[in-house]
C-alpha positions as CSV (number, residue, x, y, z in Angstrom):
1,X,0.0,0.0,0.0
2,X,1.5,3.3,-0.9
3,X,1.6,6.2,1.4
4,X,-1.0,7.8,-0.6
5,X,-3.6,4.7,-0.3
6,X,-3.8,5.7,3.7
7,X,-7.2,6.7,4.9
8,X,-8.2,8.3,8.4
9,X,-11.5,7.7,9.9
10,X,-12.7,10.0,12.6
11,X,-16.3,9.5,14.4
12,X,-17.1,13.2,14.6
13,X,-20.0,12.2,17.2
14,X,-17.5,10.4,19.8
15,X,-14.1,11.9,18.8
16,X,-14.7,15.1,17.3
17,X,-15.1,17.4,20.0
18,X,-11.3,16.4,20.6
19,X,-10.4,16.2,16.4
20,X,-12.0,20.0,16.2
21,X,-10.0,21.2,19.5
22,X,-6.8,19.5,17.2
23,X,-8.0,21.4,14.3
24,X,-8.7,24.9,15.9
25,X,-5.4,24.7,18.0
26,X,-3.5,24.1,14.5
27,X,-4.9,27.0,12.5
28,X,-4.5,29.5,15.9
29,X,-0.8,28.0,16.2
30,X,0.6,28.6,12.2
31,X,-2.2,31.2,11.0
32,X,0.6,33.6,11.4
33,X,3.8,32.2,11.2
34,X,6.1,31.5,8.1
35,X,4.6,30.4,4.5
36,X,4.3,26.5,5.1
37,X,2.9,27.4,8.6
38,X,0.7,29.5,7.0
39,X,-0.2,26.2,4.7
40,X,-0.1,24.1,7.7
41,X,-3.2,25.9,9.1
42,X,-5.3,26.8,5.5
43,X,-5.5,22.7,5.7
44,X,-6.3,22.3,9.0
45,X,-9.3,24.6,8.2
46,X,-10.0,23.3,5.3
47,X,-10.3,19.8,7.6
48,X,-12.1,21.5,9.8
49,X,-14.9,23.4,6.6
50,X,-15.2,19.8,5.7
51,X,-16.2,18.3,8.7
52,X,-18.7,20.6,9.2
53,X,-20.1,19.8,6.2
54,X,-20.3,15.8,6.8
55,X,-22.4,16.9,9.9
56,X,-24.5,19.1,8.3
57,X,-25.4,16.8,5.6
58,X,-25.9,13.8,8.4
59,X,-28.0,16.1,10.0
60,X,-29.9,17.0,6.9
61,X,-30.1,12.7,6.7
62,X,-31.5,12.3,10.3
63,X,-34.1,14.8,9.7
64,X,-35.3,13.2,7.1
65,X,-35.9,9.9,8.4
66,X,-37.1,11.5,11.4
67,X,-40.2,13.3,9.3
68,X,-40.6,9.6,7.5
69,X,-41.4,8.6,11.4
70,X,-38.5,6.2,11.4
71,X,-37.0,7.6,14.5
72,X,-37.4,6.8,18.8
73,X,-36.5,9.3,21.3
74,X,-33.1,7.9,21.7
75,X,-32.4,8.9,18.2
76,X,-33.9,12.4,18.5
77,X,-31.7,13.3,21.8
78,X,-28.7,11.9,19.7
79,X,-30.0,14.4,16.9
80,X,-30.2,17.5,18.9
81,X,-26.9,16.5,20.3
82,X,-25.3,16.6,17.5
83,X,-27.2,19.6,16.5
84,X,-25.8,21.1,19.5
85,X,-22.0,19.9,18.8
86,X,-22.6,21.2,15.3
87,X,-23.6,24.9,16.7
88,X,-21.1,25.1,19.1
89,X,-17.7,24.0,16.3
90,X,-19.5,26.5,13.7
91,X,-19.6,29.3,16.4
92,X,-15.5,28.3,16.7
93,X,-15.1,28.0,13.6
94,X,-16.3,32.0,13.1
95,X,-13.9,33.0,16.2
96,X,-10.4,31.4,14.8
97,X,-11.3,33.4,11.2
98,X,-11.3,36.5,13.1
């Protein structure tokens, strides 16, 4: 398998209030320093841009299924949690591109 062939896979329910801390702590640290610094953090918030948008559209998912009454009360407090999780990292998100 060649370097390029290697996938990360990051459960942004259980891991990614730690991988958005990485993220945000990455673009704060190299925002400003020298050019491949400055490289380092554009992909970290690029990462970060993209991960909001896998939650977003998973959201968009769960709705869905939720209005096709496919869905308990379990599911719906997992939905506003993540709802909540997704607030909260695009609130972030706004602060570090200050």
């Amino acid at each position: 398998m060649a370097l390029s062939d290697v996938e990360l896979t990051v459960n942004l329910y259980t891991e990614g209030d730690k991988f958005f801390d990485l993220l945000k702590a990455a673009v704060r640290d190299w925002q400003g320093g020298w050019g491949h610094e400055r490289e380092r953090a554009a992909y970290a918030l690029e990462l970060y841009q993209r991960c909001l948008q896998t939650m977003r559209a998973h959201l968009e998912e769960a709705r869905a299924k939720a209005e096709g009454g496919f869905f308990t009360d379990q599911d719906q407090r997992i939905l506003n949690r993540t709802e909540e999780k997704l607030a909260y990292w695009e609130k972030k998100l706004d602060e570090i591109r200050k």
